[in-house]
N, C-alpha and C positions, 0 to 999 in steps of 0.2 A: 504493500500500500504506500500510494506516496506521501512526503510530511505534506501534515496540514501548516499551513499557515501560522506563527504562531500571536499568539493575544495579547496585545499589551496593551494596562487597562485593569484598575479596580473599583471605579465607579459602580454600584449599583443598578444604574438604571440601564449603562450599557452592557453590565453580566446578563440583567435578566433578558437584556435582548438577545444575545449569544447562547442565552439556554432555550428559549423558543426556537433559535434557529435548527439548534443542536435537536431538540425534539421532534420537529418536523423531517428531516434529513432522513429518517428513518422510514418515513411513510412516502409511497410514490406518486407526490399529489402535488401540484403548481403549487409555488410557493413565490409573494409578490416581497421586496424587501423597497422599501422607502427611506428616504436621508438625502439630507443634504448634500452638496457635490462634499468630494472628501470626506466622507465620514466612512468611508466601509465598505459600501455596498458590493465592490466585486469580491472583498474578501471575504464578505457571507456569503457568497454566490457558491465561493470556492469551496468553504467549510458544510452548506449543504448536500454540496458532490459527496466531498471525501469522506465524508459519514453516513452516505446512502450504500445501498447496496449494487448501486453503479461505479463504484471505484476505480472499478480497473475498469470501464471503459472512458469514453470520449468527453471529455470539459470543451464543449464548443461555447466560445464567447464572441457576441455579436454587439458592436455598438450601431443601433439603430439613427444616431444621429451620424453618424459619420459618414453615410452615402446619401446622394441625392434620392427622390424620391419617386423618380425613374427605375431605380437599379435595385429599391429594396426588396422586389418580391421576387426577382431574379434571383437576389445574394438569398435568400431566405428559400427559395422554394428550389429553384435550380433554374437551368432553361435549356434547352435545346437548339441545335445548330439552323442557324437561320431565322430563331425566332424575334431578332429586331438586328436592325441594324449596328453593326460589328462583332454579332455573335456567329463567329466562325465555327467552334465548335462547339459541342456539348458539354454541357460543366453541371456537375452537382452543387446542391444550394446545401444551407448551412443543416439541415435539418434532416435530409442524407448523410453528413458529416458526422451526426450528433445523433446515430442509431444506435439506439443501447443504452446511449449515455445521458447529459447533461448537455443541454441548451440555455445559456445564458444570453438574456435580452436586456440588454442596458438601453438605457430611454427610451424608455420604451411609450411613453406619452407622445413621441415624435412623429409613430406610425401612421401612415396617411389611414384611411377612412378605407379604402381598398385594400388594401396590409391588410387592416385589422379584420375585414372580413374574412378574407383567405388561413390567418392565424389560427382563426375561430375555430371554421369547418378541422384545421389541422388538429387541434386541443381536441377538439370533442368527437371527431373519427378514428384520429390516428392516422389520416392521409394526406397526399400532399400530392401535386401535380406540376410538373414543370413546367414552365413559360414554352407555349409554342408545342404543347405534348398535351395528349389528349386519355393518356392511360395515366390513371393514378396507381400511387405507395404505399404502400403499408411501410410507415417506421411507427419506433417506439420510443419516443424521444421524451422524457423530463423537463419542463419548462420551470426557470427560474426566471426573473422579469424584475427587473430596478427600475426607480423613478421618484426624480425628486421631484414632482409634481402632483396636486390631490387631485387623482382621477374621478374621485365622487361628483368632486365639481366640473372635471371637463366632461364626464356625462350627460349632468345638468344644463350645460353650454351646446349641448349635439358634436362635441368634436371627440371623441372615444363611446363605442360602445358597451351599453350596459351588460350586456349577453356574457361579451370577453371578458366585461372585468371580474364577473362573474365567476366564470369560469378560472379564471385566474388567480383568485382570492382566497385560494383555500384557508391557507392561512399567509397572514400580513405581518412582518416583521420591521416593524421603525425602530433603527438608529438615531438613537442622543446626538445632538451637536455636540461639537467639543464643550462650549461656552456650559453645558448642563451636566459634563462630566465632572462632579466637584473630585478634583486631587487629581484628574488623571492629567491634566499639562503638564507639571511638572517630572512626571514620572513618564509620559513620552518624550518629553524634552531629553531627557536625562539616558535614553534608550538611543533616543537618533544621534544626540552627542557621542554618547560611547560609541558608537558605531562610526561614524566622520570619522574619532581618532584616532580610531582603530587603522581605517583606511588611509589616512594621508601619514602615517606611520607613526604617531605620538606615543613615546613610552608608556603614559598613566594618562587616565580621564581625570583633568581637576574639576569637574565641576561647573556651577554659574556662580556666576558674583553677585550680590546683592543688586544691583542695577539690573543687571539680567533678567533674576529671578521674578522681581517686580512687574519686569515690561512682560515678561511669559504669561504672570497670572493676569493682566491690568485688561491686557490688549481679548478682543473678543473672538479671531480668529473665525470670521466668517467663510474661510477657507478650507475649515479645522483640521484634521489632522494632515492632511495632504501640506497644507499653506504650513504650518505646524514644521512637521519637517524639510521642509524646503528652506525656513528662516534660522531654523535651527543648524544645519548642516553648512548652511552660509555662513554662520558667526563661527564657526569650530574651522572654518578651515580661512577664513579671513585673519582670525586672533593673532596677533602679534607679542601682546603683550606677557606672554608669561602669566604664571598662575591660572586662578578660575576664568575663563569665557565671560566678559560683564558690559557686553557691548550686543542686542542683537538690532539687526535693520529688517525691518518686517516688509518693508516695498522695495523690492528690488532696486525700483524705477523712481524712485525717490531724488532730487537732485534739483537744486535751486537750479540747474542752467537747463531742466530739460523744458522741452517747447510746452506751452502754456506757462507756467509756472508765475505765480504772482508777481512777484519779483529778483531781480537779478542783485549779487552783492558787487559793491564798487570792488574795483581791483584795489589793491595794496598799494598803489602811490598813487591811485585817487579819495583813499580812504582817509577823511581827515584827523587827525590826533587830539581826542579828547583830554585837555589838559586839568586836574583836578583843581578847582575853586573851591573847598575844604575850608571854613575859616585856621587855623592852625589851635584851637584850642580842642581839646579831645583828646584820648589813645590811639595810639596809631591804629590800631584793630578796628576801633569805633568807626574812623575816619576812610579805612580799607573797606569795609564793610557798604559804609554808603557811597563811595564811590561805585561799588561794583552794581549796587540795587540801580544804581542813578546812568549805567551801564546799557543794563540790562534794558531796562524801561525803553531807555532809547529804541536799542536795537530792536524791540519786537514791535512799538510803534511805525520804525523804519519799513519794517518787514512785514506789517500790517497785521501783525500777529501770528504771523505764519512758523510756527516752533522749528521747523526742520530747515527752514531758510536765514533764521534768526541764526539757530545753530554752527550754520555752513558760514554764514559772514564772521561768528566770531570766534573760530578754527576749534571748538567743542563741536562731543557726539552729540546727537540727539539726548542721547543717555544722558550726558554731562549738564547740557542744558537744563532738561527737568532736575536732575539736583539743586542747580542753583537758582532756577526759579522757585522750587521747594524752601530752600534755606532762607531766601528771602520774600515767604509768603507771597506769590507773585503768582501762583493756580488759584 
């Protein structure tokens, strides 16, 4: 048997969804999984294979949004030579492919209105008919179906069939956002980490640094865990600094100079030199202190309050910045 996927993850709310999956896996009946982009979905896809009793056959996975809406019932059903233009020869569709085994349908909300009928007849016969071929199949194919979309309401709306989703519904398994996994960021954080410094050869995983750990929990990660490792893997292999990772950039594309961007910072010999007007009575501390607040103010003013531009004009991380607008009550 091949390794399953493994789970990282002790949120509650995402276990009990991983045991629903896990219980279903065993029975040979459609199974619909729901979540947002990044949260999972093909890798419940995967974990209801490899704990059915289709194992040792075929994991066919299909992203229904990825082909125009021309070719989906070709790639899906198959087609036969000649039957449209550029079909030189005969080709089996995904569901030929997927006899025996496991049919995975990712967005499946995407499926045109004709798909969906053909789908249908497939679920609930068992047959399928190629494009351009007039003899139907008997396969025996398992249907798993993702979609971060509420199909109740695109029923409502006439653009998915109720029949299908029906049929498809056996049992519905929804995925948590990251943002509702209480504890689990830190602890995939800490997972994709080790693995980055594993791979770019780092003796020992130090860790996050307070700044880090912060912007992990703070930030909402509407990407979740996909976006989640992506920012994460960025900061472990960007770090320069020795010790814990206390720096992450959560937008790639983040950059006072890229196009649009509110505003541009002066360069460095147009930048003029604020010179401190301090009366001379006070601690130096006292006097350092408000100079820097009287700094600051400026530059986010200048920047129209734009933090990451604020940032970049006065050669602090983003990280850096939220500190010392922190320090000087200035959130």
């Amino acid at each position: 048997m091949d390794r399953i996927a493994p789970v990282i993850g002790q949120a509650s709310v995402f276990l009990d969804a991983l045991e629903r999956a896990s219980r279903a896996a065993t029975l040979d009946r459609p199974v619909l999984v729901i979540g947002e982009r990044g949260t999972g979905k093909e890798l419940v896809a995967e974990r209801l294979h490899r704990l059915s009793n289709r194992w040792d056959q075929p994991l066919v996975i299909m992203n229904c949004a990825a082909l125009p809406e021309t070719l989906i019932e070709a790639e899906l059903f198959g087609h036969e030579a000649g039957a449209f233009t550029g079909a030189s020869k005969s080709r089996a569709g995904r569901f030929e492919e997927a006899d025996g085994g496991t049919l995975f349908l990712d967005e499946l909300g995407t499926l045109s209105m004709a798909a969906q009928d053909r789908l249908l007849r497939a679920v609930e016969y068992g047959e399928i008919t190629r494009i351009g071929s007039s003899r139907a199949m008997r396969v025996d194919v398992r249907i798993v179906a993702a979609t971060n979309e509420h199909l109740p309401a695109r029923v409502e709306q006439g653009t998915f069939r109720a029949d299908l989703l029906d049929r498809l519904s056996f049992e519905v398994v929804t995925l948590p956002p990251l943002r509702a996994r209480v504890g689990d960021i830190l602890v995939l954080a800490d997972h994709f980490g080790r693995r980055m410094a594993a791979e770019i050869g780092w003796e020992q995983w130090p860790g996050f640094g307070p700044n880090a750990t912060e912007m992990l929990e703070r930030y909402g990660w509407p990407g979740n865990v996909r976006e989640l490792r992506n920012a994460v893997e960025r900061a472990v292999y960007r770090w320069e600094g020795g010790g814990a990772v206390d720096a992450i950039q959560i937008d790639p594309f983040d950059s006072p100079y890229r196009p649009g961007a509110s505003a541009a910072p002066m360069s460095a010999e147009a930048t003029p030199v604020e010179v401190a007007t301090e009366p001379v009575e006070g601690d130096f501390r006292t006097r350092v202190q408000s100079y820097e607040r009287r700094l600051l103010t400026r530059a986010l003013a200048e920047h129209r309050h734009n933090q990451r531009s604020t940032a970049a004009a006065l050669g602090l991380t983003y990280d850096q910045l939220r500190h010392a607008l922190r320090k000087h009550s200035l959130l």
